[in-house]
VEXVOMAR-33439 format. One record per residue: residue number from 1; residue in one letter; x, y, z of N, C-alpha, C in turn. Coordinates in nm, 2 decimals, m for minus. Each point is the difference from the previous one (the first is absolute). Last residue first. Layout:
// VEXVOMAR-33439
VOZA   k r n_east n_north   n_up ca_east ca_north  ca_up c_east c_north   c_up
VOZA NUM A      X       Y      Z       X        Y      Z      X       Y      Z
...
END
This chain:
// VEXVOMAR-33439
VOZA   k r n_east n_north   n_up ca_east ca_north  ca_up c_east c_north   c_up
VOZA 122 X   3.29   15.49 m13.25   m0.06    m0.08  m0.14   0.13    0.02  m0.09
VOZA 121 X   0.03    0.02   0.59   m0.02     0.06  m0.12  m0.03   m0.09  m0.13
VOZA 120 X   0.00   m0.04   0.55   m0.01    m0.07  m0.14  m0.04    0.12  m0.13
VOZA 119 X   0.11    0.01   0.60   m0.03     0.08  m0.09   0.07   m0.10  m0.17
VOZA 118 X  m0.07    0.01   0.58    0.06    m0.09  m0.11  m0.05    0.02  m0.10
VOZA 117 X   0.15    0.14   0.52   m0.14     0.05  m0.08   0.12   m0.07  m0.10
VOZA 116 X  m0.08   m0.12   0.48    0.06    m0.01  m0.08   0.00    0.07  m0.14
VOZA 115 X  m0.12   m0.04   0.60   m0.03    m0.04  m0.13   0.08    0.07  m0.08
VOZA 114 X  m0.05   m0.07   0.47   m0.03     0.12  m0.05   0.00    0.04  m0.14
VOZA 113 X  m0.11   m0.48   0.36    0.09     0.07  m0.10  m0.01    0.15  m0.01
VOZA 112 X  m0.25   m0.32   0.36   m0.05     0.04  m0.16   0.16    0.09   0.05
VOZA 111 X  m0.27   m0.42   0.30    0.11     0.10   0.01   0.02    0.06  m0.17
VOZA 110 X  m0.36   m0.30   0.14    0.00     0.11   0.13   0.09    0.08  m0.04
VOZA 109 X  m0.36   m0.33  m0.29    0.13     0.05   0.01   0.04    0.12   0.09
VOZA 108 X  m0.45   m0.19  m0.19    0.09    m0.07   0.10   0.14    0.03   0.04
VOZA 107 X  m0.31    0.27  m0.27   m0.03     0.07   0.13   0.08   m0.13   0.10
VOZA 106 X   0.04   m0.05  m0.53    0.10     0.10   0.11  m0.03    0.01   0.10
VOZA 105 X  m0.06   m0.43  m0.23   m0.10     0.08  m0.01   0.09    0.11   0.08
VOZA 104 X   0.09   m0.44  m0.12    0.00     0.08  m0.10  m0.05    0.11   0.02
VOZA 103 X   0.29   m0.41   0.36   m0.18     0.11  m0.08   0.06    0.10  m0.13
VOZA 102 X   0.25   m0.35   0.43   m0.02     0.04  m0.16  m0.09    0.06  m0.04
VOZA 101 X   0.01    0.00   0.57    0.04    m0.11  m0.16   0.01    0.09  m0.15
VOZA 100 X   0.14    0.31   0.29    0.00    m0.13   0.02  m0.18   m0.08   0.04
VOZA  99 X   0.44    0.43  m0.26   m0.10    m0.04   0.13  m0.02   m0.12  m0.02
VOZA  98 X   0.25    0.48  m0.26    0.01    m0.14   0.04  m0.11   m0.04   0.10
VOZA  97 X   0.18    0.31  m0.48   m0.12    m0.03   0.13   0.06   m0.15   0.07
VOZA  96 X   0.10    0.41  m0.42    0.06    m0.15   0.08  m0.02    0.00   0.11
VOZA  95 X  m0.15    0.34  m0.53    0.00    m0.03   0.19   0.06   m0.14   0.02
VOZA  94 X  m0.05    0.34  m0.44    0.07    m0.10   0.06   0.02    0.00   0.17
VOZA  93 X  m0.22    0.36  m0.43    0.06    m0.05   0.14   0.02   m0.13   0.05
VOZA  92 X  m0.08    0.10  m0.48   m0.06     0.02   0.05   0.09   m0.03   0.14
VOZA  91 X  m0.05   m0.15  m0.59    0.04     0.13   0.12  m0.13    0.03   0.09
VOZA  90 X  m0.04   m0.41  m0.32    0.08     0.02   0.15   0.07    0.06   0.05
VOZA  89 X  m0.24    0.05  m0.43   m0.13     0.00   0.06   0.11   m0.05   0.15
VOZA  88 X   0.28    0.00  m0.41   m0.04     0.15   0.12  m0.11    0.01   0.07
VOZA  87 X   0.30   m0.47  m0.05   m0.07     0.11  m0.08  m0.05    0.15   0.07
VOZA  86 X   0.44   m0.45   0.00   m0.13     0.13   0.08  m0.06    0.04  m0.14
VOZA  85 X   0.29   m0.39   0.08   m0.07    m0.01  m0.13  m0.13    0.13   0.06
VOZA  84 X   0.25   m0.22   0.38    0.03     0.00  m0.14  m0.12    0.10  m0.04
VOZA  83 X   0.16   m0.03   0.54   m0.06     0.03  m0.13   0.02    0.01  m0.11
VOZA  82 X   0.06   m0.22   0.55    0.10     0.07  m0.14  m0.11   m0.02  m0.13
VOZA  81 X   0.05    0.06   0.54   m0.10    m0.01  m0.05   0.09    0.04  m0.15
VOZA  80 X   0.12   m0.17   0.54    0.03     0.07  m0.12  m0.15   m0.04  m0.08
VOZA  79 X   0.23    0.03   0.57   m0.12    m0.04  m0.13   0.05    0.09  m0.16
VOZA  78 X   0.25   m0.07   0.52   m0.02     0.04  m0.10  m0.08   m0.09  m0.08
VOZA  77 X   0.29   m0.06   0.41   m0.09     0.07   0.02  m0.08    0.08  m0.14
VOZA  76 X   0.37   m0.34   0.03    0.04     0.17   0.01  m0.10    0.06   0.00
VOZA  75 X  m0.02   m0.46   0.06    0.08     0.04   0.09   0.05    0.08  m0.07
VOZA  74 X  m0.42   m0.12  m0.24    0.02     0.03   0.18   0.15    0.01   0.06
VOZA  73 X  m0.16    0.07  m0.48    0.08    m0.06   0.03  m0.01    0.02   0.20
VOZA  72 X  m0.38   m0.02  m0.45    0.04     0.05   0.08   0.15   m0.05   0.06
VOZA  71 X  m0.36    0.05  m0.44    0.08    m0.06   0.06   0.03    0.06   0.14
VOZA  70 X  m0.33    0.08  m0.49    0.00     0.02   0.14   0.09   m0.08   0.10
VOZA  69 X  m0.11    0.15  m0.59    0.04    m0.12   0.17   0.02    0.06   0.06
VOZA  68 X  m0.26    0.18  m0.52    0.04     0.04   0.18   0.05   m0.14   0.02
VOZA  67 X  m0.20   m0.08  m0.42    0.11     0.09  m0.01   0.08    0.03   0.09
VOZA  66 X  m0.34   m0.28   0.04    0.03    m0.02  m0.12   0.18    0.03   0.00
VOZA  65 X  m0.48    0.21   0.25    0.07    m0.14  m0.02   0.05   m0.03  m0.15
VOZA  64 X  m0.21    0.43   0.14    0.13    m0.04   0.05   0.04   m0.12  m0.07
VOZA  63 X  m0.45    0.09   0.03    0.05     0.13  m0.11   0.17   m0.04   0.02
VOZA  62 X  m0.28   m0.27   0.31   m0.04    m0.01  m0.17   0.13    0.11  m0.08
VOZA  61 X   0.17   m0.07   0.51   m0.15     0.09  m0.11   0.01   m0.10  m0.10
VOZA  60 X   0.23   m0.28   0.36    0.00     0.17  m0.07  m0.12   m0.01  m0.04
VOZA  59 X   0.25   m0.30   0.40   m0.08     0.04  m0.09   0.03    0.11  m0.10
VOZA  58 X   0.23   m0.45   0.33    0.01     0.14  m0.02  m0.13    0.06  m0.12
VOZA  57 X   0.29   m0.38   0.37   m0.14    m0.02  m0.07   0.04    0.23  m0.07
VOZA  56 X   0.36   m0.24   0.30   m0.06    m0.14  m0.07  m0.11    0.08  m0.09
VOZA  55 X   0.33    0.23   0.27   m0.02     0.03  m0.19  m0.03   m0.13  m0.07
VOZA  54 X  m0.04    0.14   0.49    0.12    m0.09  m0.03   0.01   m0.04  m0.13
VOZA  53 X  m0.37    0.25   0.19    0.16     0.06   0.09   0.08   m0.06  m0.02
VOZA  52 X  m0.30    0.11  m0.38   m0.03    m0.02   0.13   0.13   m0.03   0.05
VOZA  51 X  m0.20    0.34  m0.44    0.12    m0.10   0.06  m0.03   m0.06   0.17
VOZA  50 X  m0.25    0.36  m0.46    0.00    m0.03   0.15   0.12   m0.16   0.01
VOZA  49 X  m0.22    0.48  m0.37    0.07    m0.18  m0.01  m0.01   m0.02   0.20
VOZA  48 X  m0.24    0.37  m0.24    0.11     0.02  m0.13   0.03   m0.20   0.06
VOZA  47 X  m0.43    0.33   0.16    0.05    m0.05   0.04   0.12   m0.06  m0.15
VOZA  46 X  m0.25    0.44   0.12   m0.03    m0.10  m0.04   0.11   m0.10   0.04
VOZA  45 X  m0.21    0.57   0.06    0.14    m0.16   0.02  m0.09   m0.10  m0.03
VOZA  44 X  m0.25    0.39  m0.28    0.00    m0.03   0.17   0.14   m0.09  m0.03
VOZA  43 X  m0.03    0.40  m0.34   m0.04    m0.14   0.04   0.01    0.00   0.15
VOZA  42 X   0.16    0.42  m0.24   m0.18    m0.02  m0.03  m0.03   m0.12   0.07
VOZA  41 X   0.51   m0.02  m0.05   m0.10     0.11  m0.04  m0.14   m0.01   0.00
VOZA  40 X   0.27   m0.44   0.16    0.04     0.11  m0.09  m0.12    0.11   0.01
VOZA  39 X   0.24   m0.40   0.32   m0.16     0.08  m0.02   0.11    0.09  m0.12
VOZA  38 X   0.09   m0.52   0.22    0.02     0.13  m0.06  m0.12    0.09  m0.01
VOZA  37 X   0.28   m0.44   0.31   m0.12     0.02  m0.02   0.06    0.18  m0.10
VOZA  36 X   0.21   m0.50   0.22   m0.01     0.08  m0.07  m0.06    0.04  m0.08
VOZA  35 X   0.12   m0.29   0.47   m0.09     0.02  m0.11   0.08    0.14  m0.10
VOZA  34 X   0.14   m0.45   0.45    0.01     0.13  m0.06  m0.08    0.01  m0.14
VOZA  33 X  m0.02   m0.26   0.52   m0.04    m0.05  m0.19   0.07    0.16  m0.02
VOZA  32 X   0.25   m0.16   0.45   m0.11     0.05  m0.05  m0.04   m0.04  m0.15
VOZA  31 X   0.36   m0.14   0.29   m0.12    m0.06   0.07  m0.15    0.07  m0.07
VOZA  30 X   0.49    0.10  m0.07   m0.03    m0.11  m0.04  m0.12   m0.05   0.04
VOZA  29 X   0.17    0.41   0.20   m0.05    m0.01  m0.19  m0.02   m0.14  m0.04
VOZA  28 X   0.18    0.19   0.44   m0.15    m0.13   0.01  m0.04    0.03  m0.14
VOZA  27 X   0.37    0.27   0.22    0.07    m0.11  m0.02  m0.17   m0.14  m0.04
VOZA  26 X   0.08    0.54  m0.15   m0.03    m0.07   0.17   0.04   m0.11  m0.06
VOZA  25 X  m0.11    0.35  m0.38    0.05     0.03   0.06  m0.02   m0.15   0.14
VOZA  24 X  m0.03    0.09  m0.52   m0.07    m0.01   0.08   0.09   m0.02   0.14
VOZA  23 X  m0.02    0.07  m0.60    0.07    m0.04   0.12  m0.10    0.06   0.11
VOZA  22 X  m0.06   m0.07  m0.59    0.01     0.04   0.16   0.07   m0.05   0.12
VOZA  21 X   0.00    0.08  m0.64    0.08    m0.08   0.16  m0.08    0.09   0.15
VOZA  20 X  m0.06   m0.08  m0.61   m0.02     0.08   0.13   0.04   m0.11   0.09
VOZA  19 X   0.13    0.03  m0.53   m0.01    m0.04   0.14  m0.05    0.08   0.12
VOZA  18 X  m0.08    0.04  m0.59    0.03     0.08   0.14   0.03   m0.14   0.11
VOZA  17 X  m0.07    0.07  m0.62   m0.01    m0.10   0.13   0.09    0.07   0.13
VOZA  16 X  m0.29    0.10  m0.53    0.18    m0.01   0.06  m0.06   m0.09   0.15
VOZA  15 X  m0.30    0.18  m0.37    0.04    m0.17   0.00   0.13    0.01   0.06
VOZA  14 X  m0.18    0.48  m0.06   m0.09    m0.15   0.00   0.09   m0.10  m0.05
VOZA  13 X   0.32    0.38   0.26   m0.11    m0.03  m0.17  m0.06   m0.14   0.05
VOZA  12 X   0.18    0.28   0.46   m0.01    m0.10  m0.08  m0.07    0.01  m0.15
VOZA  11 X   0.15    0.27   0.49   m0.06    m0.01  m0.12   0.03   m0.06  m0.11
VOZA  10 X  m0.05   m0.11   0.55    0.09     0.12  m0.08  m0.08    0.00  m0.16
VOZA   9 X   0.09   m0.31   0.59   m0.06     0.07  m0.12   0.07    0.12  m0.07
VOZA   8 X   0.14   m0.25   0.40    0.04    m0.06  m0.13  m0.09    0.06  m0.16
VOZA   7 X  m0.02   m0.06   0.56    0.05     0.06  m0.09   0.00   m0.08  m0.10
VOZA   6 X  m0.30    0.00   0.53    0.07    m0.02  m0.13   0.05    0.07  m0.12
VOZA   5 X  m0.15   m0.13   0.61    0.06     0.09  m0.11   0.02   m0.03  m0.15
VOZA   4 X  m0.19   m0.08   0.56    0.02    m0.04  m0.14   0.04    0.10  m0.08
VOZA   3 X  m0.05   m0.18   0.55    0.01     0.10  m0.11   0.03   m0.04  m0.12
VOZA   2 X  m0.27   m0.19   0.49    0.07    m0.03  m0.14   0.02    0.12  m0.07
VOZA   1 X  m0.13   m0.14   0.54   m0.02     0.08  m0.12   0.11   m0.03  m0.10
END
């Protein structure tokens, strides 16, 4: 079993910029893809970016790319997700999932975060 965790959220004006950081608990982080997934208000989760286990290949949203990276530093057990240029359509809880292979899709992902709330003001 994997435990996860992430910080770093808070309240940000449109066009400022947040780091999120997770961490993850056991000595086999390195072995897993890690993802970063959001759900705002009213909406289903969606998928935000994904990283595989050796930060050779990585994905995002359409709506992300550009702005969001997705990095990870395996020997402190940690994934980052650094966000420029926010807007307020990206408030919204902030999850950090881990599992295996790579996927974009949440039901692949075994171990989930207790998330982050990230709030974009105009």
């Amino acid at each position: 079993q994997v435990q996860v965790a992430e910080s770093g959220g808070g309240l940000v004006q449109a066009g400022g910029s947040l780091r999120l950081s997770c961490t993850a608990s056991g000595r086999t982080f390195s072995s897993y893809a890690m993802g970063w997934f959001r759900q705002a208000p009213g909406k289903e989760r969606e998928f935000v970016a994904a990283i595989s286990w050796n930060g050779g290949s990585t994905y995002y949203a359409d709506s992300v790319k550009g702005r969001f990276t997705i990095s990870r530093d395996n020997a402190k057990n940690t994934v980052y997700l650094q966000m420029n240029s926010l807007k307020p359509v990206d408030t919204a809880v902030y999850y950090c999932a881990a599992g295996w292979p790579l996927a974009t899709r949440s039901d692949k992902y075994n171990y989930w975060g207790q998330g982050t709330q990230v709030t974009v003001s105009s």
